[in-house]
MDTraj code that builds the backbone (N, CA, C; nanometers):
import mdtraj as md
import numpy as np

residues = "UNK UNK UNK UNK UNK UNK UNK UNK UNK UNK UNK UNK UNK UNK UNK UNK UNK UNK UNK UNK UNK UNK UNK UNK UNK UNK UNK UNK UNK UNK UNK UNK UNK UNK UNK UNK UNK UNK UNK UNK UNK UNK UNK UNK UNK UNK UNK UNK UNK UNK UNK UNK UNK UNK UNK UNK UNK UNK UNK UNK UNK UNK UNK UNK UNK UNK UNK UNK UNK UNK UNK UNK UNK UNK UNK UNK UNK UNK UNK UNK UNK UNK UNK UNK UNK UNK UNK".split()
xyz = np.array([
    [-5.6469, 17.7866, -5.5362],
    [-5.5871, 17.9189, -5.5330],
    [-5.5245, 17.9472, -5.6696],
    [-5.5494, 18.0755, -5.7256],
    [-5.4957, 18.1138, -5.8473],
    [-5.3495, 18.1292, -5.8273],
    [-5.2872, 18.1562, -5.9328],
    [-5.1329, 18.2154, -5.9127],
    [-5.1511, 18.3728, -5.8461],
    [-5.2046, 18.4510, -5.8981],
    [-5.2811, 18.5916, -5.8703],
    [-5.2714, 18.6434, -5.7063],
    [-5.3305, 18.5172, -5.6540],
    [-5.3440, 18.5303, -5.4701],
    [-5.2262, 18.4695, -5.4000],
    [-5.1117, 18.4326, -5.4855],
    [-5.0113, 18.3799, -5.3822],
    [-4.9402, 18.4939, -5.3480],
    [-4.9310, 18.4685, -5.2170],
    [-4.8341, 18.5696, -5.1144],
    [-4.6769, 18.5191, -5.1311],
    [-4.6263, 18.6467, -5.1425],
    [-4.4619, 18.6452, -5.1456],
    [-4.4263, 18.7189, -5.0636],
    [-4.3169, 18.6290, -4.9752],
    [-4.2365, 18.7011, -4.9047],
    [-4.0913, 18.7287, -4.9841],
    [-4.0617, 18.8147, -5.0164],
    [-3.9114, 18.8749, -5.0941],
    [-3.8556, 18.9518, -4.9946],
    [-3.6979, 18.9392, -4.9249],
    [-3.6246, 19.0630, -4.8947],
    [-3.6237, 19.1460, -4.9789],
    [-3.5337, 19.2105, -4.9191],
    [-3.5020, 19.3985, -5.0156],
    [-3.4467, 19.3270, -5.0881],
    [-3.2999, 19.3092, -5.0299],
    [-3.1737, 19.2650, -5.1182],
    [-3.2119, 19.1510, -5.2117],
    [-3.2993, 19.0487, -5.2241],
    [-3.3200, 18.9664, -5.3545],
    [-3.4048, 19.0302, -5.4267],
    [-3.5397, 19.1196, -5.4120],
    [-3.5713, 19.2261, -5.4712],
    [-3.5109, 19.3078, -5.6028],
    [-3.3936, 19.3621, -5.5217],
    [-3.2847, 19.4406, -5.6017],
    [-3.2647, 19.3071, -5.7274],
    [-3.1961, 19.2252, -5.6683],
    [-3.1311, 19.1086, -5.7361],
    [-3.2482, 19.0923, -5.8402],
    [-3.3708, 19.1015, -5.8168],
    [-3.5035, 19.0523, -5.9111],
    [-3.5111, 19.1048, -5.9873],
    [-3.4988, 19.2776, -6.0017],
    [-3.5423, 19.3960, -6.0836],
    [-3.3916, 19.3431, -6.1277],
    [-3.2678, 19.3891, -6.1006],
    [-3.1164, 19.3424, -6.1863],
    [-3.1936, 19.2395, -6.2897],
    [-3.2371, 19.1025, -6.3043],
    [-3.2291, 19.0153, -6.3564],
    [-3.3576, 19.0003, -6.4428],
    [-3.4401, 19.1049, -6.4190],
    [-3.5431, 19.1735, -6.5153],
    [-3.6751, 19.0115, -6.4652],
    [-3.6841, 18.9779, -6.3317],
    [-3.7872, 18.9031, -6.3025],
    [-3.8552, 18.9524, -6.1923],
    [-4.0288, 18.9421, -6.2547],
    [-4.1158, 19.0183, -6.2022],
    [-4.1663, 18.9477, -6.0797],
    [-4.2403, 19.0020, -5.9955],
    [-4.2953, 18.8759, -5.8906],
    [-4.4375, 18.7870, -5.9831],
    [-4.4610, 18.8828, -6.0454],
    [-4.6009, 18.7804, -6.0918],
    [-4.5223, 18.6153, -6.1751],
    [-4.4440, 18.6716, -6.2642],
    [-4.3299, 18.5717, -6.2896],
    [-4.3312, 18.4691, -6.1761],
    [-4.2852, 18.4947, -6.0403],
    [-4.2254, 18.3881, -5.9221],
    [-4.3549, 18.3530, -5.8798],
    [-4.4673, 18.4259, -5.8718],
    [-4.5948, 18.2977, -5.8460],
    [-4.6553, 18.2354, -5.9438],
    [-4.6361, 18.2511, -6.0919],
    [-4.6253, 18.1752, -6.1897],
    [-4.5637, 18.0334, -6.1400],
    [-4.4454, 18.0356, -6.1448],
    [-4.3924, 17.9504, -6.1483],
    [-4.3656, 17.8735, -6.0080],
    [-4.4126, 17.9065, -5.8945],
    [-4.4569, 17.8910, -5.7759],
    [-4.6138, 17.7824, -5.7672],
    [-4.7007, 17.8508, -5.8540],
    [-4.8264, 17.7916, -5.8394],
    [-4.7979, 17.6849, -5.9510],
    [-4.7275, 17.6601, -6.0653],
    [-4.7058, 17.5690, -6.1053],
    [-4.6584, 17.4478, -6.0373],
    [-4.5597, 17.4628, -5.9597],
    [-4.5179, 17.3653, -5.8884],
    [-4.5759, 17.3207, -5.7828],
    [-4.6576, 17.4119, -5.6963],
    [-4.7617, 17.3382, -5.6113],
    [-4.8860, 17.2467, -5.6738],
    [-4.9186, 17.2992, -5.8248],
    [-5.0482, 17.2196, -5.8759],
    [-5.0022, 17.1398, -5.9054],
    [-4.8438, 17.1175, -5.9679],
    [-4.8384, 16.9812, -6.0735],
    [-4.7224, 16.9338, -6.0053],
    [-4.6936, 16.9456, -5.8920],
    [-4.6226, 16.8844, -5.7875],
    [-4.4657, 16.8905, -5.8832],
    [-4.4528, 16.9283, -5.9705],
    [-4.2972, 16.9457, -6.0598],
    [-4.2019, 17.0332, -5.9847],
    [-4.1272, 17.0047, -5.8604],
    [-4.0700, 17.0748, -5.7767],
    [-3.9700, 16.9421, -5.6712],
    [-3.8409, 17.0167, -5.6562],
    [-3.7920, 16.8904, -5.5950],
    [-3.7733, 16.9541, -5.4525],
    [-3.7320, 16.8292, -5.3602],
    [-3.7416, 16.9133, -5.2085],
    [-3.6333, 16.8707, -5.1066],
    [-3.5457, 16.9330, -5.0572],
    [-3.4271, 16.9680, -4.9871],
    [-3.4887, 16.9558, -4.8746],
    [-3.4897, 16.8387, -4.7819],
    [-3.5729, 16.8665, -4.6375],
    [-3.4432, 16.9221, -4.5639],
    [-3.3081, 16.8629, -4.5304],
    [-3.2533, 16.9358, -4.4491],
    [-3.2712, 17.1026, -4.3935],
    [-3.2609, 17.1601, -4.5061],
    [-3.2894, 17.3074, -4.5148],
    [-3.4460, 17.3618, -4.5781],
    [-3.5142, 17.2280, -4.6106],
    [-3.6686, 17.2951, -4.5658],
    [-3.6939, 17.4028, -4.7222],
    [-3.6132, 17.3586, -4.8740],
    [-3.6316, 17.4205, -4.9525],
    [-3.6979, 17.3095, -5.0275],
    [-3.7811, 17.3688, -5.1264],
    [-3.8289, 17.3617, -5.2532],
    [-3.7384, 17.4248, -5.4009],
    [-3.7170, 17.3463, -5.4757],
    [-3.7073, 17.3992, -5.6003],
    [-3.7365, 17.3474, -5.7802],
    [-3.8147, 17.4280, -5.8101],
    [-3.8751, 17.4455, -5.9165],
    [-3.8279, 17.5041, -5.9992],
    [-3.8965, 17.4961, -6.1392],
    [-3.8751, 17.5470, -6.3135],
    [-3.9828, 17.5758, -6.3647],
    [-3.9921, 17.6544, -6.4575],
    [-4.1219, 17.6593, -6.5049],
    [-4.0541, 17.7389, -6.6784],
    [-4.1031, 17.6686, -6.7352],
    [-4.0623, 17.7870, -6.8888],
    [-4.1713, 17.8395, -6.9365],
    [-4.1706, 17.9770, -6.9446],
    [-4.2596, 18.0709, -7.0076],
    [-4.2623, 18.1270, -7.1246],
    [-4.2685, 18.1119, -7.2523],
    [-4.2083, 18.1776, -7.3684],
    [-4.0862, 18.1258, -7.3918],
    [-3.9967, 18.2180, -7.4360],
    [-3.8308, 18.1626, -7.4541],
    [-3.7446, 18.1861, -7.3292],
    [-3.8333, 18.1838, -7.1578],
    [-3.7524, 18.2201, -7.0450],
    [-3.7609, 18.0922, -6.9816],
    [-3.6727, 18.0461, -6.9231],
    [-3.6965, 17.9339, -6.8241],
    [-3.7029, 17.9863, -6.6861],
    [-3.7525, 18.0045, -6.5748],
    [-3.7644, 18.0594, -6.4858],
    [-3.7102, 17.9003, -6.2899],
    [-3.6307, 17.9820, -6.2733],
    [-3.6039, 17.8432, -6.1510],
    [-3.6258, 17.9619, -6.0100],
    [-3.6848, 17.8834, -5.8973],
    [-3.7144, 17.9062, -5.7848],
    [-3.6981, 17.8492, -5.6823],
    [-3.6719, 17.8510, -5.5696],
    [-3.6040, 17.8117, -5.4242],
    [-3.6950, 17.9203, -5.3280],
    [-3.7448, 17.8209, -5.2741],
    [-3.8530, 17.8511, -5.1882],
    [-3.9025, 17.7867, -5.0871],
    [-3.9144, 17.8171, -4.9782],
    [-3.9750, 17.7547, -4.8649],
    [-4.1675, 17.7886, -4.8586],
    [-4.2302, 17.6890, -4.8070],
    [-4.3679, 17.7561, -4.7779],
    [-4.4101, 17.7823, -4.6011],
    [-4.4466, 17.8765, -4.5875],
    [-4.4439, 17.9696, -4.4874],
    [-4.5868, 17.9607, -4.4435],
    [-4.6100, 17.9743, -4.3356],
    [-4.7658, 18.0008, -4.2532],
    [-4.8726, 18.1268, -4.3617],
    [-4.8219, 18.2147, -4.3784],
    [-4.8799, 18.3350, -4.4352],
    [-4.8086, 18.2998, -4.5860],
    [-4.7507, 18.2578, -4.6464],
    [-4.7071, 18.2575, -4.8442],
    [-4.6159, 18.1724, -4.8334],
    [-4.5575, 18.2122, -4.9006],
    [-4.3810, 18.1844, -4.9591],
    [-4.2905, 18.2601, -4.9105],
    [-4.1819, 18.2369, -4.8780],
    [-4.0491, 18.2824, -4.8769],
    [-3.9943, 18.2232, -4.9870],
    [-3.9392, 18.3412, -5.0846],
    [-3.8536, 18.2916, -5.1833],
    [-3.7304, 18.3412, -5.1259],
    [-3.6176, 18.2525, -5.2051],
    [-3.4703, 18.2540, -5.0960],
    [-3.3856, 18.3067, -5.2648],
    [-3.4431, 18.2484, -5.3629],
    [-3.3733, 18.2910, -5.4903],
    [-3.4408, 18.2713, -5.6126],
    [-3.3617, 18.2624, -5.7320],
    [-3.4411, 18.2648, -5.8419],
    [-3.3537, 18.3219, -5.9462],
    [-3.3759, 18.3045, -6.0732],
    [-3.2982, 18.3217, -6.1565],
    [-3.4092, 18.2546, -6.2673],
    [-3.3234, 18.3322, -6.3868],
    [-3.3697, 18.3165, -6.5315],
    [-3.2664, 18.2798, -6.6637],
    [-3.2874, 18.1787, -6.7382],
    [-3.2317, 18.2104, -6.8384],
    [-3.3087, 18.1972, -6.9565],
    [-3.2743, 18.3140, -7.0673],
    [-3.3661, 18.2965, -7.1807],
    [-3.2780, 18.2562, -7.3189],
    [-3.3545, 18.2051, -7.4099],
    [-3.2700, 18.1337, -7.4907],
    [-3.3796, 18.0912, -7.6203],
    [-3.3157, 18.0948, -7.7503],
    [-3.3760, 18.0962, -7.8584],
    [-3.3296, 17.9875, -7.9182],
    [-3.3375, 17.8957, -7.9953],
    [-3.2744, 17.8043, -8.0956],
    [-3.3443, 17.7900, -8.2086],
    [-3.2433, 17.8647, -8.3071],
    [-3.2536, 17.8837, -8.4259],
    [-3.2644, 17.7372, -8.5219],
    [-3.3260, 17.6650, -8.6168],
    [-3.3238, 17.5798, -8.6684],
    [-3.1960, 17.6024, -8.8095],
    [-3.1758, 17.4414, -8.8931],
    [-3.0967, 17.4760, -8.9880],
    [-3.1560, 17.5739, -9.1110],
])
top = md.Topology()
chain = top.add_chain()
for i, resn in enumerate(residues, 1):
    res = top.add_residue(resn, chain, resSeq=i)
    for name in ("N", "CA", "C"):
        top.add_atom(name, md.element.get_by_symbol(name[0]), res)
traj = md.Trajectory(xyz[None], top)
């Protein structure tokens, strides 16, 4: 499966939170299908989460996610971007 065909389940309200924090969904199956191919994802069984990283350019991208019958449920996500200048 490409990144392209993964199904996301997003509420409204993390939605909102997504567009606020300027992260796209193609972004969250980016970094979604990364962690299912290269297994780089750690896993919370009590609560049945996944969470992953993925850096894209100068963004690091993290995800919390469960996998679902029909996609993903993502539960959160966040970005930070960051440059380092040499001497």
């Amino acid at each position: 499966m490409s990144w392209e065909e993964i199904k996301l389940q997003v509420s409204d309200e993390l939605k909102q939170l997504l567009k606020d924090r300027s992260i796209s969904e193609n972004e969250l199956k980016r970094v979604i299908h990364h962690a299912e191919t290269e297994g780089d994802k750690l896993y919370q069984p009590e609560a049945n989460i996944y969470l992953t990283k993925l850096t894209m350019g100068l963004a690091t991208f993290y995800v919390e996610y469960s996998i679902e019958e029909d996609g993903y449920l993502v539960r959160a996500a966040y970005a930070h971007r960051s440059r380092i200048v040499g001497e």
